[in-house]
Phi, psi and omega in degrees: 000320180294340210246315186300307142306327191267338167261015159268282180337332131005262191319283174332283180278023182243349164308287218272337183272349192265000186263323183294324208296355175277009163276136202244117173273112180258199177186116190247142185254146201230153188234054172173124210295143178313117157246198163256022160295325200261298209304329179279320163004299206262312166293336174280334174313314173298265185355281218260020179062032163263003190270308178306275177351290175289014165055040151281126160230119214229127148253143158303102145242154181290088221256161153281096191038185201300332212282348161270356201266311218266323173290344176253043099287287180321348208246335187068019169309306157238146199305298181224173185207161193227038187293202160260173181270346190321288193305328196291313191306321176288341180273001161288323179321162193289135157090350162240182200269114173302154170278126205270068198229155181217152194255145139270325186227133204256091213286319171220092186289025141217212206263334181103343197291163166164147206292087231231143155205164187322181160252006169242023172307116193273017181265142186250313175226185190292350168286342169272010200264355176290110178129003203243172180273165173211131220245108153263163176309291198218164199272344168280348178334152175283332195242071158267287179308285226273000180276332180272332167300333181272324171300283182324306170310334181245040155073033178243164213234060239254022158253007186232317223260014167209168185242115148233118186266126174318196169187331186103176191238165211025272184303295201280002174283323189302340189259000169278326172309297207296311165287011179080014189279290160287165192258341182204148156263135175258041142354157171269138185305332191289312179304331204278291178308326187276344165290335175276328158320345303168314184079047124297125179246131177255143177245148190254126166274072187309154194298181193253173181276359180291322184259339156327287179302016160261163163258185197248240181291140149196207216263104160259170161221161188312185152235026153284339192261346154320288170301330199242348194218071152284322195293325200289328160328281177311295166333290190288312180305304201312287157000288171307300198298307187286006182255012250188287179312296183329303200291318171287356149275025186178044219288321171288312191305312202279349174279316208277322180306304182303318200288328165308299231271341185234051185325342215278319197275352200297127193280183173250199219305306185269011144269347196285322176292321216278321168281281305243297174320292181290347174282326217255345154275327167315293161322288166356300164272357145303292189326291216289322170289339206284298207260334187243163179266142184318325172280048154081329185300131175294129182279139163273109168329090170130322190295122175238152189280124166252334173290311158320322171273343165313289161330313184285349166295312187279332145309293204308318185301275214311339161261043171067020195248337139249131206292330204234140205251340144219157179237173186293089223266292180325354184261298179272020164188160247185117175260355184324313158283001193275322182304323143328309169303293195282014174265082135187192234257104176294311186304323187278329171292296167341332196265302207330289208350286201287351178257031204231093166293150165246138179254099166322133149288000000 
């Protein structure tokens, strides 16, 4: 009976050591810092076990845009990466090495980009910016060639009739603006917002709709890890989707969750419903660009239009922004995971959600 017990006890814990060792530790590299339109995703993912649930365990880290991002992925430095597609796309031209990476999942099916200038700006429209400065986070950004193919397309000349300047990203691009060191920022609709928020009125150049409707950041990986780690692939987007549902069925919870995991960023006391309020419209219209298409119709989570990046290759060739007028578009991005993603019960994360509370300290 003792030899019996004593090898289940055994047993047991020889159970619990192959269950820790079944945490698969990743590291997703972003190729631009968390706010909490981005950060509670991931922190509420954490919050509600769904990173666990999948024997996950995930960092962060920060790159100054894809063109510092995309090499510790192709390099396998890190697991996934959240870059735009440009540089991938561009590593296809006559005469270089495809990058060896495939976007899986598709995060921001549309691209977001768009153009700000004051509102007491005398520039009106995007044909007006010739002769102005235009402000990035970094001169590595991804999306730059597509702000100079879209500059091109309205007869600008965009090695002569504009400057584009790093600036740093979010606070120190809003105060190059606001001081005049640049005439426009070229931003994320989301940064945009936080800048109106903010009390700065901005007038926005939106992008034209071809290069809208392209897409924008989303999860890639090498494509050994791909062949060889799928399910762990398949794990973190299923996570990411269902902490994404979550956060729109529940938007303050999922604010309050980032504001835990970064007290440093958490407002004090007597600010707090008044931010709490302006964080969770912020999310909100991030969700809403995430999950739904400009006609209000729900989007599948993860799924990307290959005919549409088709179509945005051949706009990009023609304005010169790319050496190849086409790509193999199925080799750099893959719905293959997407049913594997999106398999459980969207109505039961929605119930967790909404029934999801933060216990203040």
């Amino acid at each position: 009976m003792k030899k019996s017990i004593s090898l289940f006890c055994a047993l047991v814990g020889l159970s619990m050591t192959f269950a820790a060792q079944a945490v698969d530790n990743i590291v997703v590299g972003l190729n631009i810092p968390q706010t909490v339109v981005d950060g509670s995703i991931y922190s509420a993912a954490d919050k509600l076990g769904y990173f666990k649930a999948e024997n996950l365990a995930v960092k962060t880290i920060v790159f100054q845009g894809a063109g510092a991002l995309l090499p510790q992925v192709y390099t396998k430095k890190i697991d996934i990466g959240f870059p735009l597609p440009e540089p991938v796309l561009s590593s296809y031209a006559p005469g270089k090495q495809p990058l060896p990476v495939r976007f899986f999942y598709n995060a921001r099916p549309s691209g977001g980009m768009e153009l700000a200038v004051l509102d007491s700006s005398p520039i009106k429209t995007l044909a007006d910016l010739k002769g102005k400065k235009i402000g990035v986070g970094a001169l590595t950004w991804a999306s730059i060639p597509q702000t100079r193919a879209v500059l091109a397309k309205q007869g600008l000349n965009p090695d002569k009739d504009v400057q584009v300047v790093a600036t740093g990203a979010l606070g120190a691009g809003f105060l190059a603006l606001k001081e005049g060191r640049v005439d426009a920022l070229n931003f994320n609709q989301s940064w945009h917002d936080m800048l109106e928020q903010s009390g700065t009125k901005i007038r926005r150049l939106s992008y034209p709709p071809e290069f809208a409707s392209m897409v924008g950041n989303g999860f890639v990986a090498h494509v050994d890890t791909l062949r060889e780690r799928p399910a762990m692939l398949t794990g973190f987007a299923r996570a990411i989707t269902k902490a994404t549902l979550a956060c729109e069925a529940n938007p303050a919870y999922c604010v309050q969750t980032f504001w835990q995991a970064q007290p440093e960023l958490k407002p004090a006391a007597d600010v707090y419903q008044a931010k709490l309020k302006e964080a969770v419209f912020l999310l909100e219209r991030r969700l809403k660009r995430t999950l739904y298409a400009p006609d209000g119709q729900p989007l599948v989570p993860g799924e990307y239009d290959l005919d549409a990046i088709a179509r945005y290759v051949t706009l990009m060739h023609d304005a010169g922004e790319l050496d190849v007028a086409s790509v193999p578009v199925d080799k750099i991005f893959t719905n293959a995971l997407v049913p594997g993603i999106n398999h459980f019960d969207q109505q039961a994360v929605r119930q967790q959600a909404r029934a999801a509370k933060i216990e203040e300290n």
